[in-house]
N, C-alpha and C positions, 0 to 999 in steps of 0.2 A: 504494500500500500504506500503511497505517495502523496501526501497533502501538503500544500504550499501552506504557510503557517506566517508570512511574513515575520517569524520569530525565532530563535534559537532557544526561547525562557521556558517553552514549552515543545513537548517531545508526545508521537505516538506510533506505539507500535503494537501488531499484531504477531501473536505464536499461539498455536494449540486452540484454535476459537477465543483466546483471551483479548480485547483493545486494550492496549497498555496507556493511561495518559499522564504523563507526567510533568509535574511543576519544577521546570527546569532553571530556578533561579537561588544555586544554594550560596552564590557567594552574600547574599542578602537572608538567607535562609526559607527560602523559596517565597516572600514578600509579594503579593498579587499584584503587578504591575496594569495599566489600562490593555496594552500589547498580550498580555496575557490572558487577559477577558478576553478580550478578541478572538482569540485564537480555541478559548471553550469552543463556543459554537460547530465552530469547523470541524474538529476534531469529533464534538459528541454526530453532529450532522453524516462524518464520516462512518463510524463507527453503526449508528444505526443503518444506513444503506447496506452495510457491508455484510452479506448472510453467515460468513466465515467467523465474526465475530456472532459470540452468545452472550459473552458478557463480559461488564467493564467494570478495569479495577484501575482507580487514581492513588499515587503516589506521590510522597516530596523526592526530589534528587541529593544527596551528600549525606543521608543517615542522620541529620542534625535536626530536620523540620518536618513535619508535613505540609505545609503552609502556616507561616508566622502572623499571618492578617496581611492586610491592604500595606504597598509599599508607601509608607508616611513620607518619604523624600517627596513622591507628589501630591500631596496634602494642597502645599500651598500656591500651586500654578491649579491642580485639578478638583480641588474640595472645601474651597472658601468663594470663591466669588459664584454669584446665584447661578448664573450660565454654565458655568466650566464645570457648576458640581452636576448639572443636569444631564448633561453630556458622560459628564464618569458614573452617575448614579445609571444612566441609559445602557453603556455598555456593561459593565456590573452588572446590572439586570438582564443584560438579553444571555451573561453566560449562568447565571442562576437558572434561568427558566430553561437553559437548554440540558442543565443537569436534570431538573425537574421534571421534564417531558418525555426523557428514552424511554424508550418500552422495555429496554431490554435493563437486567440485571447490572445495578451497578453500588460496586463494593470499594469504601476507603480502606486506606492501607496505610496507617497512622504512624511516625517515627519520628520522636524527636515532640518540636514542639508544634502547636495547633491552637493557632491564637486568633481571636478575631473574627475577622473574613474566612479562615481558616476554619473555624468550629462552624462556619454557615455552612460553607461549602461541603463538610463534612455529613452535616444534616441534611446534605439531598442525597448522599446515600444512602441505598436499602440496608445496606448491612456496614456497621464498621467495628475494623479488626483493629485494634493498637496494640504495640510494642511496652511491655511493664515499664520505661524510662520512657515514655510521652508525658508531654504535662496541656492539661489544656486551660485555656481563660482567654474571655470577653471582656476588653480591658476599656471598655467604649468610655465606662466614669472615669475612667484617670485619662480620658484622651480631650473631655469635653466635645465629644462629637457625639451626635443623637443616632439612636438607634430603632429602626424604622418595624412599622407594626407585623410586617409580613415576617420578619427573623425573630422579634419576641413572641410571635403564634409557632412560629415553625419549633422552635426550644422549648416551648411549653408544652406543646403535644407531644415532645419528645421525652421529656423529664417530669411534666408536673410544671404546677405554678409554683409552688414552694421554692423546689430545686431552682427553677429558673430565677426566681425573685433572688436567692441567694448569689447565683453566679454575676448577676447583670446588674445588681446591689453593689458585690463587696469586690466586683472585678480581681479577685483572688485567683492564685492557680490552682489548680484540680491535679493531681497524679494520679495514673492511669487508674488504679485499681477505685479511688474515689470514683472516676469516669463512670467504670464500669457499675458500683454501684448505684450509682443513680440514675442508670440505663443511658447516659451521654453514650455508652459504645456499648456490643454487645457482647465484646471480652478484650480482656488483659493476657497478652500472652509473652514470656520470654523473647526477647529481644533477636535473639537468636532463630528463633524458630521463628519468625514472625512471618517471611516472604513462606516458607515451609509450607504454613498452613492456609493463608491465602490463597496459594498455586492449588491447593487440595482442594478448597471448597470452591474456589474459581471454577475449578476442572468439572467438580463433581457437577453444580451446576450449569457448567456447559454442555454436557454427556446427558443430561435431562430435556424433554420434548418440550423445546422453544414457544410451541403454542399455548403447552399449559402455563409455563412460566408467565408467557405474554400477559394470559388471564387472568391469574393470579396477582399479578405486580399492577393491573387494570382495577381489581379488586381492589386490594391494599388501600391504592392511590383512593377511592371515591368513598373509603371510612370514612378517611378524616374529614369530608365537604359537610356539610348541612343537608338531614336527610334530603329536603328540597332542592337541590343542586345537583343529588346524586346522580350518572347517568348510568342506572343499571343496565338499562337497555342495552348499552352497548357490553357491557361485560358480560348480561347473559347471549348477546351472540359472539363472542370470544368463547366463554363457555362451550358452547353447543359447535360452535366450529373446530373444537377438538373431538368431539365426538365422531363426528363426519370425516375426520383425515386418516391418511396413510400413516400417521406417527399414530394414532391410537391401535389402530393394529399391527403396527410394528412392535410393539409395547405389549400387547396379547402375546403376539410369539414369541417374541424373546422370554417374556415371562414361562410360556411352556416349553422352552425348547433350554429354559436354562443357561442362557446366553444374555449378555451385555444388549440394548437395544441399540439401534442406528438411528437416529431421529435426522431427517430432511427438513423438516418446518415444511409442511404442507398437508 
């Protein structure tokens, strides 16, 4: 795969059905640059086109971060004057919403520190793995910049209002295993084994029938809305269009024949 990226800050690659994306800025400790936003889109855009990929896993680059937050060096050309911030709040936004919208499976891969922009971004994945030496925090009250209702909704359906009032309060750091106990991540795992077990659950979920998945993460997505917003519709024909395909009875015979299945997505 080959995507122009007008960037070297960020990196993607594909192996094994895995879209690797990576925040490729660790001489700053992978600090979300405007150039970087930019280049979500592309890269999730790609990723979903690509049938080869099943599912994606974001990373930080140097062992040191997963993302530190927003790079504050541009604070003051792109996040104080009303224009300039509209413009970086716009691009910002359109790579949130394009983590938001994949259909396909997508899992952080936490190392180091996760601050910020960093904890957002980590909150639109479906699944997040962290390294025991992660630290995470929302340091928005010690920056005096406002923190906008769509990211204190997305942390509190994540955590609780408690949890979240405390994080976004006392902009304190979290160590992983805290994280993990207040459901910020779904495990703490040695430092060591951390890509290990990723690759593993990555895999596994990629060797699984892409259409259930589909439906399922369709599902997930339309909890959280206001029952009147929900659009079942659509997931019960996600649903039912598993029923109807080649992967549901590839999935019969593998299961009687005692074999690994093959799934195609279709």
């Amino acid at each position: 795969m080959t995507i122009d990226l007008d960037t070297d800050k960020m990196q993607a690659d594909v192996a094994d059905g895995i879209g690797w994306m990576t925040f490729n800025n660790p001489a700053r400790h992978n600090a979300m640059s405007a150039e970087m936003n930019r280049a979500i889109p592309v890269i999730i855009d790609a990723f979903a086109s690509d049938p080869s990929v099943r599912v994606i896993v974001m990373k930080g680059a140097g062992g040191r971060a997963f993302v530190s937050g927003a790079d504050i060096s541009e604070f003051g050309e792109r996040r104080t004057a009303v224009d300039a911030r509209k413009e970086y709040d716009a691009v910002a936004g359109a790579a949130q919403r394009a983590l938001a919208k994949v259909d396909k499976p997508l899992i952080a891969m936490v190392e180091g520190f996760c601050m910020g922009g960093g904890v957002l971004t980590a909150l639109k994945a479906d699944i997040r793995i962290a390294a025991d030496t992660s630290q995470f925090a929302v340091p928005a009250a010690k920056l005096g910049l406002g923190y906008g209702y769509a990211a204190v909704e997305a942390l509190i359906e994540l955590v609780g209002k408690a949890a979240a009032a405390e994080i976004l309060y006392s902009a304190r750091r979290y160590s992983a295993e805290e994280a993990a106990q207040i459901g910020l991540i779904n495990r703490s795992v040695p430092v060591s084994d951390l890509e290990r077990i990723v690759v593993e659950l990555a895999t596994a979920i990629a060797g699984n029938a892409p259409m259930t998945i589909r439906s399922i993460k369709a599902a997930i997505g339309e909890v959280s809305k206001d029952p009147d917003r929900r659009d079942l519709a659509r997931v019960a024909e996600l649903t039912e269009a598993c029923f109807t395909s080649d992967d549901y009875l590839e999935g019969q015979t593998a299961f009687l024949e005692k074999r690994q299945p093959v799934f195609h997505d279709r």
